[in-house]
C-alpha positions as CSV (number, residue, x, y, z in Angstrom):
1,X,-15.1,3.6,-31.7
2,X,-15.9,2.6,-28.1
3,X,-13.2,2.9,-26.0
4,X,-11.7,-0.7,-24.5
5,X,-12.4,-0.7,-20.5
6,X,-9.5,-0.8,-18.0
7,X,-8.5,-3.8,-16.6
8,X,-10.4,-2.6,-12.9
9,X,-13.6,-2.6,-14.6
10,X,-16.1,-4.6,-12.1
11,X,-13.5,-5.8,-10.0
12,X,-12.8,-6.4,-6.4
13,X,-10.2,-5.3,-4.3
14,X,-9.2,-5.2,-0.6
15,X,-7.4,-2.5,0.9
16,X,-5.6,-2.7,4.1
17,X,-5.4,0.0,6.1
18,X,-8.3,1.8,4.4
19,X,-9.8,3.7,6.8
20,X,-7.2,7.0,6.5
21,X,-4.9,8.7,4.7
22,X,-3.3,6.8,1.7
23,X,-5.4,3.9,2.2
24,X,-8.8,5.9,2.2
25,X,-7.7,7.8,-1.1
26,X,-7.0,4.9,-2.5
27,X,-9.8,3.1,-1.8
28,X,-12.2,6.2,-2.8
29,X,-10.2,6.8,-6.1
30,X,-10.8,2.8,-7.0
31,X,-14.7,3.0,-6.1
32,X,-14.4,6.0,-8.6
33,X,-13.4,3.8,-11.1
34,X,-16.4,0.7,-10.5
35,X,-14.0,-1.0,-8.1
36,X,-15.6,-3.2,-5.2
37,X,-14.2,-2.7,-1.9
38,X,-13.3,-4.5,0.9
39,X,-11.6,-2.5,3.5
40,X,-9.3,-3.4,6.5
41,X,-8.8,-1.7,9.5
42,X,-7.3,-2.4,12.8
43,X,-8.7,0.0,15.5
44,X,-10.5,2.8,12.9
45,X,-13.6,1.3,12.7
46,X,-16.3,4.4,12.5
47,X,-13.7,5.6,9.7
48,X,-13.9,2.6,7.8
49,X,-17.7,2.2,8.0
50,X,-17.7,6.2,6.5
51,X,-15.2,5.2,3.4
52,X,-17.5,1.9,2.9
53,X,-20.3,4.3,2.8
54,X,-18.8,6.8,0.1
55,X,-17.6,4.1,-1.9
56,X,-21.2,3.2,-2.0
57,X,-22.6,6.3,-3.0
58,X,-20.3,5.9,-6.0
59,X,-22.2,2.7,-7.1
60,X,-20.0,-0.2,-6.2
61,X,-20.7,-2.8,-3.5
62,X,-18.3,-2.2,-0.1
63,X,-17.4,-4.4,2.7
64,X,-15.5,-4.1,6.2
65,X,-13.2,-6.7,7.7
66,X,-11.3,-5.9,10.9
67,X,-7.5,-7.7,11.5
68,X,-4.6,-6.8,14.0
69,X,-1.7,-7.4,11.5
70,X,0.4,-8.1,14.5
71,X,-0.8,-10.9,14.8
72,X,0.2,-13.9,12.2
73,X,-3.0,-15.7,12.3
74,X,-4.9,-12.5,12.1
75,X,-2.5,-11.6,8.8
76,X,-2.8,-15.3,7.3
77,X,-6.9,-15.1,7.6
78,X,-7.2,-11.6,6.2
79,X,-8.3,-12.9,2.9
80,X,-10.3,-15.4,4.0
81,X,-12.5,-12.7,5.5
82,X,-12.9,-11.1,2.2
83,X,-13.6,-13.4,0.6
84,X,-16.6,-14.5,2.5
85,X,-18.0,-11.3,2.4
86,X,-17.1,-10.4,-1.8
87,X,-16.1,-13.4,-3.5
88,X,-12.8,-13.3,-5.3
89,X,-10.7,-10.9,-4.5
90,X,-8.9,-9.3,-7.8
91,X,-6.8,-6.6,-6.3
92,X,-4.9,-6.8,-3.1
93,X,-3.1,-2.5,-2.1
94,X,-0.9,-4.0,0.9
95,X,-1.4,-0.6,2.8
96,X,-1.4,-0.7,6.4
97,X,1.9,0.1,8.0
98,X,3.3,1.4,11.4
99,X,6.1,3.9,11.5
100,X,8.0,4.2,14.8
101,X,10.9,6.5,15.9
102,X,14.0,3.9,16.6
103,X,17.4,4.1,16.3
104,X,20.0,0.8,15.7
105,X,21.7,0.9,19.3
106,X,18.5,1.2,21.0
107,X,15.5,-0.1,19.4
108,X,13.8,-3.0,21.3
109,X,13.5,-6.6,20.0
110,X,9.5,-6.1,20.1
111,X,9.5,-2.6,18.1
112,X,11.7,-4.9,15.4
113,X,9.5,-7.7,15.0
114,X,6.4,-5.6,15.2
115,X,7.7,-3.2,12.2
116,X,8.5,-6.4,10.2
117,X,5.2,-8.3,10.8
118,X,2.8,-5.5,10.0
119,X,5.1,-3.9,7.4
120,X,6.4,-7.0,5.7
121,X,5.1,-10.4,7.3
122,X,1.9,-9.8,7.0
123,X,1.9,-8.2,3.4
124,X,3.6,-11.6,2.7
125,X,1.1,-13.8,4.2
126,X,-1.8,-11.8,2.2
127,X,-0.1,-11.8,-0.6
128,X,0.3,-15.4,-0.7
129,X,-3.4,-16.2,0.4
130,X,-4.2,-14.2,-2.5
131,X,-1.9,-15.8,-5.4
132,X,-3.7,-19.1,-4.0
133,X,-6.8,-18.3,-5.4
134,X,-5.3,-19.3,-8.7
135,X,-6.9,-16.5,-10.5
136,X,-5.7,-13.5,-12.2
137,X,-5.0,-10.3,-10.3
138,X,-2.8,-7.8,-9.2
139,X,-0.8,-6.6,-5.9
140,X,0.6,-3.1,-5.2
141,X,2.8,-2.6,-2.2
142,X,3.6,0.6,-0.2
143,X,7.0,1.1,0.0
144,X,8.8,4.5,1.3
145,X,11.1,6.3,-0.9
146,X,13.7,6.5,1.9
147,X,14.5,2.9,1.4
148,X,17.3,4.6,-0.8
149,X,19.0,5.6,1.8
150,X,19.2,5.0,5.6
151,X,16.9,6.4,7.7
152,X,18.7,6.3,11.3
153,X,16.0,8.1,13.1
154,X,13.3,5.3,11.9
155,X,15.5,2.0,11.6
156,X,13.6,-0.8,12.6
157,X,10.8,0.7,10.2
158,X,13.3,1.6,7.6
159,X,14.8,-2.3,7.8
160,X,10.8,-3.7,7.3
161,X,10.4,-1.7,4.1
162,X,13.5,-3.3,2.6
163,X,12.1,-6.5,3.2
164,X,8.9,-5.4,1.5
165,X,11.1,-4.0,-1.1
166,X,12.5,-7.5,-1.6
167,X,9.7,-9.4,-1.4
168,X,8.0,-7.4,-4.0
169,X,10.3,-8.6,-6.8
170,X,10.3,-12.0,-5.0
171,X,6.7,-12.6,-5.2
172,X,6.5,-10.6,-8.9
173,X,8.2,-14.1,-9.9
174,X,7.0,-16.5,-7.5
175,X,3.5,-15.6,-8.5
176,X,4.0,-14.8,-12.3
177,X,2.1,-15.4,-14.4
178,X,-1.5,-14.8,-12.8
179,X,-0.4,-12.4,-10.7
180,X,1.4,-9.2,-10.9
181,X,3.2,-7.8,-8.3
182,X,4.4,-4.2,-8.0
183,X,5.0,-0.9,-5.5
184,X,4.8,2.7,-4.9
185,X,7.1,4.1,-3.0
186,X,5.8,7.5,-1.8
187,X,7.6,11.0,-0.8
188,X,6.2,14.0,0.9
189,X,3.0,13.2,0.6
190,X,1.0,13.6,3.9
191,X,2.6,14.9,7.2
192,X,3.1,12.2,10.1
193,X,0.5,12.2,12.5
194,X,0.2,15.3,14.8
195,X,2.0,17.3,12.0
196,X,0.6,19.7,9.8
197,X,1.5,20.7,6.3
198,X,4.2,22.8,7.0
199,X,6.2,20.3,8.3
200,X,6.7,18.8,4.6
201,X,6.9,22.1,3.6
202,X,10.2,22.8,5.3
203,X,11.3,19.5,3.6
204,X,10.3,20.3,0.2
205,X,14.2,21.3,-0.9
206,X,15.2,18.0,-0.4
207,X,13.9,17.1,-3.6
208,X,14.7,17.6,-7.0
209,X,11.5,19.1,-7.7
210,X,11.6,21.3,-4.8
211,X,8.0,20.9,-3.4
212,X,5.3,18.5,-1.6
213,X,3.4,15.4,-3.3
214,X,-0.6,14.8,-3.1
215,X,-2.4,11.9,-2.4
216,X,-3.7,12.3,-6.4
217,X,-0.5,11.4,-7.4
218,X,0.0,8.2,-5.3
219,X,-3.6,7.4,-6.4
220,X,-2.8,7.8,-10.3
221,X,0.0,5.6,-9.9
222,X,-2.2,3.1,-8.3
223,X,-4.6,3.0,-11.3
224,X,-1.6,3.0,-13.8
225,X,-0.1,0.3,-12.0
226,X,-3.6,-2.1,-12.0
227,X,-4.2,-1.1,-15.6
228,X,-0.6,-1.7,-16.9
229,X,-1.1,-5.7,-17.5
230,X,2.4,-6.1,-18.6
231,X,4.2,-4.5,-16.1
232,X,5.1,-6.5,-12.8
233,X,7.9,-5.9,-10.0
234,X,8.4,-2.4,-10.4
235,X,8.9,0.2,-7.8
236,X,7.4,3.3,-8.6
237,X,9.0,6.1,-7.0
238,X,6.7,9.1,-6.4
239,X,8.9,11.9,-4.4
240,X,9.8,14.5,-6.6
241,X,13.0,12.7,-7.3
242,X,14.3,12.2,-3.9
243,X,15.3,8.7,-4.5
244,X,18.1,10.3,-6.5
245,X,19.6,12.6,-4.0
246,X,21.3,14.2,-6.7
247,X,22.6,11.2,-8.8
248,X,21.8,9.1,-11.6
249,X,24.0,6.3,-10.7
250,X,22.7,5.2,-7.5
């Protein structure tokens, strides 16, 4: 008997933040499985261009589109991009994020807003473009698993992931039934920027499981997510278990 396709099968979906990290082994792990891409960047543009390119060597068709998620307007005509370039857009991975060092007492009004228009706002106003298309698809936000707790050292980021949190099960109604809406929210994963492995290393006893994450495992939940058409807002929590912190009750 021939197996039944996945849901993915032939369709499109735009990434934001594609051109590294999560965002690039997402998009690569999707083009594995006859995804069409369209990629967002900010800045990255040589690294997006080199994804696009190795999502085409896999056989699917692969566009760029460039947007400063700062900026509203720039947010609100992110899909409108893509979809002159590829045509309905099936599958929207709100991605792109910024993660700045700020504490309560001192963090500026402009490091606030910033972490809750690129990490929230703007996830929002893609979204909604993208439940106006009227057709069905899916949406898979980043979260962080330290939304569980409160992460002092990063709080105007850790206060725009809530919102994202919150807007996930928002949206999962607001835009059920055609679209499903759900997240991932990663662990130790990938170091921060200028960091190398070691640095989750040291970290790895914080979790239950006592060790790091991959970018394979954020992927697979990706794909399980897309393909699981009657599942919509859940959070996903890949992190070994951290989320817990060593209870079941909260």
């Amino acid at each position: 008997m021939k197996p039944e396709s996945l849901w993915i099968d032939g369709k499109t979906a735009l990434v934001t933040g594609a051109a590294k990290r999560i965002g690039r082994a997402t998009a690569l792990a999707l083009a594995e499985h006859n995804v069409n891409l369209v990629l967002h960047y900010r800045s990255s543009r040589d690294e997006a261009e080199a994804v696009a390119s190795e999502c085409r060597s896999m056989g699917v068709k692969s566009w760029t589109v460039q947007a400063d998620l700062r900026n509203p307007e720039q947010a609100e005509g992110l899909l409108e991009k893509a979809l002159k370039d590829a045509g309905p857009i099936h599958i929207l991975v709100n991605n792109a994020s910024i993660f700045t060092k700020s504490q309560l007492m001192d963090f500026s009004l402009q490091d606030l807003e910033d972490n809750i228009q690129v990490n929230a706002i703007s996830p929002l106003l893609v979204g909604r473009a993208f439940a106006k298309q009227g057709c069905e698809g899916a949406i898979v936000n980043f979260l962080d698993t330290r939304i569980t707790e409160y992460d002092s050292g990063h709080a105007a980021y850790h206060l725009s992931k809530r919102m994202l949190f919150t807007l996930t099960r928002m949206t999962a109604l607001e835009f059920a039934p055609l679209v499903r809406v759900n997240a991932i929210a990663p662990g130790l994963i990938l170091p921060p920027p200028g960091e190398d492995i070691s640095y989750l290393q040291k970290l790895a006893p914080t979790n239950p499981l006592n060790r790091i994450g991959s970018p394979e495992g954020i992927t697979d939940t990706v794909l399980f997510l897309l393909n699981s058409e009657f599942v919509t807002g859940q959070v996903i929590f890949v992190d070994g278990g951290y989320h817990m912190k060593g209870s079941v009750y909260g």
